[in-house]
C-alpha positions in Angstrom: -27.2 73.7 -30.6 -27.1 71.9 -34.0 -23.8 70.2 -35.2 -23.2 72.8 -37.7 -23.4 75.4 -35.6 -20.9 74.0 -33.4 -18.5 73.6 -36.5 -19.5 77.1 -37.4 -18.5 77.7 -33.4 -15.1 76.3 -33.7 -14.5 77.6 -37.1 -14.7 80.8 -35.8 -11.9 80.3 -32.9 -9.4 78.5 -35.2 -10.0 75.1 -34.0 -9.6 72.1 -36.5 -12.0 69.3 -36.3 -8.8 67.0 -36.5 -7.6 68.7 -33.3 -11.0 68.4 -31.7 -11.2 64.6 -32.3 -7.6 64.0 -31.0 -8.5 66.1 -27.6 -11.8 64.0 -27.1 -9.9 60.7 -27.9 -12.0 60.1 -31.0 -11.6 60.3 -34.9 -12.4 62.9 -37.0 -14.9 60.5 -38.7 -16.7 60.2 -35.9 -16.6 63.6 -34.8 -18.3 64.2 -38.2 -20.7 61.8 -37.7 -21.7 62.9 -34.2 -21.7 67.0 -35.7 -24.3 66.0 -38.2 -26.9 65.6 -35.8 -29.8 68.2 -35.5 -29.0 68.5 -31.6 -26.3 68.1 -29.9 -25.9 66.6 -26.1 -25.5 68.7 -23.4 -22.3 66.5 -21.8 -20.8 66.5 -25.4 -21.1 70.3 -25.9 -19.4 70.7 -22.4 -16.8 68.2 -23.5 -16.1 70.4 -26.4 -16.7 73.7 -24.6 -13.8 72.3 -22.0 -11.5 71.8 -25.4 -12.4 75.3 -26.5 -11.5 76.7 -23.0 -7.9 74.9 -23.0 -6.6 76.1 -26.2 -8.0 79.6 -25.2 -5.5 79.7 -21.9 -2.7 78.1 -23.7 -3.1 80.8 -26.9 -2.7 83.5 -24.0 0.5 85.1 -23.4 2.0 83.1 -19.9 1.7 86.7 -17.5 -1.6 86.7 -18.4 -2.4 83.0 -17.3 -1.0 83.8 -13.6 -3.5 86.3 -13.3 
């Protein structure tokens, strides 16, 4: 996966950059600067893929999470 098809990726599901950066303990900056490359790690997609996970559960209403 290339770094803009992971901000295409979280584009898609609502998620900031900003808010990505602040959940991996980072800056935006660098976030930027680590999306620009032609492929992306396979820890640092999981890292993000974690993120994307999280604010999936939390958007749900809270019955549905005890299921």
């Amino acid at each position: 996966m290339t770094g803009e098809e992971m901000k295409t990726y979280l584009k898609q599901r609502g998620l900031s950059l900003a808010s990505v950066a602040e959940e991996l303990g980072t800056s935006p900056q660098n976030l930027n600067g680590k999306l620009k490359a032609k492929s992306l790690k396979s820890d640092f997609i999981s890292a993000i893929k974690a993120i994307i996970d999280r604010c999936a559960l939390h958007s749900l209403p809270r019955w549905k999470r005890l299921l």
